[in-house]
C-alpha positions in Angstrom: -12.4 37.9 -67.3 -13.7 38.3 -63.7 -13.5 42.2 -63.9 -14.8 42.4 -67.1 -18.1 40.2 -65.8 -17.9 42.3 -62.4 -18.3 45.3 -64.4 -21.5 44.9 -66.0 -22.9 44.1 -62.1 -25.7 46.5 -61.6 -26.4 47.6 -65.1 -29.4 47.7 -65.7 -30.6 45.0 -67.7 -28.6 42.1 -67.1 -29.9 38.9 -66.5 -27.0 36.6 -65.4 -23.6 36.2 -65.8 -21.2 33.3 -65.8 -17.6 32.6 -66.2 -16.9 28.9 -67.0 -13.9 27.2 -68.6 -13.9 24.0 -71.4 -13.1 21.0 -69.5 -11.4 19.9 -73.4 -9.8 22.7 -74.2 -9.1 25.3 -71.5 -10.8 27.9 -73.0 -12.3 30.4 -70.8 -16.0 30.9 -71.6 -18.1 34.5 -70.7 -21.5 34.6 -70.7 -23.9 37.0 -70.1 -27.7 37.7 -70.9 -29.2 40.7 -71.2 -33.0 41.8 -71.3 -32.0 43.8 -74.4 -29.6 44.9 -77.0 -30.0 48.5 -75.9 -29.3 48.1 -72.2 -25.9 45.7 -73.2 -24.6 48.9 -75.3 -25.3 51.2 -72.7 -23.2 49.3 -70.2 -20.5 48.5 -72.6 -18.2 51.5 -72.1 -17.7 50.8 -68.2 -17.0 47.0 -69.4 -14.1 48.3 -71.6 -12.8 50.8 -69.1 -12.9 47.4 -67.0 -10.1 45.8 -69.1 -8.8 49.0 -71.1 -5.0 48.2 -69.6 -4.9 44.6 -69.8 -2.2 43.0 -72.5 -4.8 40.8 -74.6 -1.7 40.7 -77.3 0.1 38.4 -75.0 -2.8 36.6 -73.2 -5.0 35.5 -76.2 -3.7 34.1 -80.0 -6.5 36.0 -81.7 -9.2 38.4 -81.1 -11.8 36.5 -78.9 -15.4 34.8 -80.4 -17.9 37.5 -79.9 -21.8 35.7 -80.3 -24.7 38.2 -79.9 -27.8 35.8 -79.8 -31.2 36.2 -80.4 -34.3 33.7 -79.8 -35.6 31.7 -82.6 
């Protein structure tokens, strides 16, 4: 999750960024702001080239939760 987060460093765009874990459950929690939808897409290829080799089948039970947020 680190390299994934240290990937979208100097992008233009992002806000902040934050790894944190559930003190319940375990579960490791990414979260990162951008200024805009636009400048998230443009940095998402280098955050999948991050992580392109890494065996998600045997580190995760299912496909991770993937929220993209606006303000209400």
């Amino acid at each position: 999750m680190h390299r994934f987060g240290k990937s979208m460093e100097g992008h233009k765009g992002l806000i902040m960024l934050h790894t944190t874990k559930d003190e319940d459950t375990n579960r490791l929690i990414g979260l990162a702001i951008w200024d805009s939808k636009e400048n998230w897409l443009a940095a998402r290829p280098a955050m999948l080239d991050a992580v392109k080799d890494d065996p998600f089948e045997e580190w995760e039970l299912k496909p991770p939760d993937v929220y993209h947020l606006i303000k209400v």
